[in-house]
C-alpha positions as CSV (number, residue, x, y, z in Angstrom):
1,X,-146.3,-3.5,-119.7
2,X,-144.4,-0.6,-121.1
3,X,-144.5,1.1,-117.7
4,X,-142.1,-2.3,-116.9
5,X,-139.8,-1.9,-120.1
6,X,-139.1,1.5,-119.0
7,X,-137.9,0.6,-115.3
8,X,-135.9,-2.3,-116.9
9,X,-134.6,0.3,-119.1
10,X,-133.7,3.1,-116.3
11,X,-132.0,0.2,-114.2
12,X,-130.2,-0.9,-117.5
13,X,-128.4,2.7,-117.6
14,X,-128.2,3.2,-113.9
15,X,-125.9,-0.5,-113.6
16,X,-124.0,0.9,-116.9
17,X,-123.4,4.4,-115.0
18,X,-121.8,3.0,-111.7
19,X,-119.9,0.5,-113.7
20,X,-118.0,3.6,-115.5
21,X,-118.3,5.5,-111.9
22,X,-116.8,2.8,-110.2
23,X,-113.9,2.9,-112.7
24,X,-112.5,5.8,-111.2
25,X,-111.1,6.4,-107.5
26,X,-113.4,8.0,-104.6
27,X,-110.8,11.2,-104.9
28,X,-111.8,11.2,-108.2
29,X,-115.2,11.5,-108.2
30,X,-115.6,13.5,-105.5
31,X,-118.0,15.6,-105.4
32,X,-120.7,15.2,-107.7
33,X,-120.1,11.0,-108.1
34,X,-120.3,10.3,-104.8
35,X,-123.2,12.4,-104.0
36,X,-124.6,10.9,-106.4
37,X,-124.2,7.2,-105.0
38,X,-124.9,8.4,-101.2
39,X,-128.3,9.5,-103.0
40,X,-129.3,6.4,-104.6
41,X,-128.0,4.4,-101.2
42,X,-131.3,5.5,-100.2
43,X,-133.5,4.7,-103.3
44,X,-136.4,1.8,-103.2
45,X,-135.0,-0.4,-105.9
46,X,-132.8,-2.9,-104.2
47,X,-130.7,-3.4,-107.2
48,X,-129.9,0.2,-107.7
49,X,-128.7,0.2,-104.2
50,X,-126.7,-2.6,-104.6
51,X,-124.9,-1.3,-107.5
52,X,-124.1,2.3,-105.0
53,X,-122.5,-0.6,-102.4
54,X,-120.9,-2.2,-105.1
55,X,-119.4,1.1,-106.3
56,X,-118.7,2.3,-102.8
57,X,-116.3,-1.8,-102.5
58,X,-114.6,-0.6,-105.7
59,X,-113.8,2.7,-104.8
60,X,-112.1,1.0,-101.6
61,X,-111.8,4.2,-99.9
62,X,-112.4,4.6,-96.1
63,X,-114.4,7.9,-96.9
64,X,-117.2,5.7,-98.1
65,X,-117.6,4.4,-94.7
66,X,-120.2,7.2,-93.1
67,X,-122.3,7.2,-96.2
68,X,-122.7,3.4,-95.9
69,X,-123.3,3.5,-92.2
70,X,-126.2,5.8,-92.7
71,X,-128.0,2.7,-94.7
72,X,-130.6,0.3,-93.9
73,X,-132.2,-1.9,-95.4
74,X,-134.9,-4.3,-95.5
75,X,-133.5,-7.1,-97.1
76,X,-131.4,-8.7,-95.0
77,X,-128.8,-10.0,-98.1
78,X,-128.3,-6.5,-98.3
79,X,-127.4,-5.3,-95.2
80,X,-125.4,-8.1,-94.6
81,X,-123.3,-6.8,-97.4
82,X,-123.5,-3.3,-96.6
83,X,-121.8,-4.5,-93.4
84,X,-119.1,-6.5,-94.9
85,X,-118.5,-3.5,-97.5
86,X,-117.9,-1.1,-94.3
87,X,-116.0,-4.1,-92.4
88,X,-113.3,-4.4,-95.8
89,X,-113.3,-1.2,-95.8
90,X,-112.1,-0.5,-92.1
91,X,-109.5,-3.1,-92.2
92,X,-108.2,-2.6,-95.8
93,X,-109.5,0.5,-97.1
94,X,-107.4,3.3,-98.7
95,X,-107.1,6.6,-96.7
């Protein structure tokens, strides 16, 4: 049971780290914060991937669209999202 603290624990920091990540512009964080989203985009937890994706919505930035077409996923809730996220961001993204 601790082994399940711990991973509650690590997803508690990761959703408080891309909420202050997320707080700043894609220019901004460029390069090391959006590395490290396009990293995660990739990791087995669903909910840390979702947060990324969430990020990568906030950020609003069309330069988040490659990273987020390189993703696929198993659930479909969130690749459904993933593919609103890149559709937003054609149509209304920033530049």
């Amino acid at each position: 049971s601790s082994w399940i603290s711990l991973t509650e624990i690590f997803l508690v920091a990761i959703s408080g780290e891309y909420s202050l990540l997320s707080t700043k512009s894609y220019d901004e964080m460029e390069p090391q914060g959006t590395f490290m989203c396009l990293s995660l985009l990739s990791n087995t937890n669903y909910t840390i991937r979702d947060k990324a994706v969430q990020t990568y919505e906030k950020w609003n930035s069309k330069k988040g669209i490659n990273d987020l077409l390189s993703v696929h996923c198993q659930e479909e809730w969130l690749q459904d999202y993933i593919n609103k996220v890149i559709e937003n961001l054609r149509e209304y993204g920033n530049d």
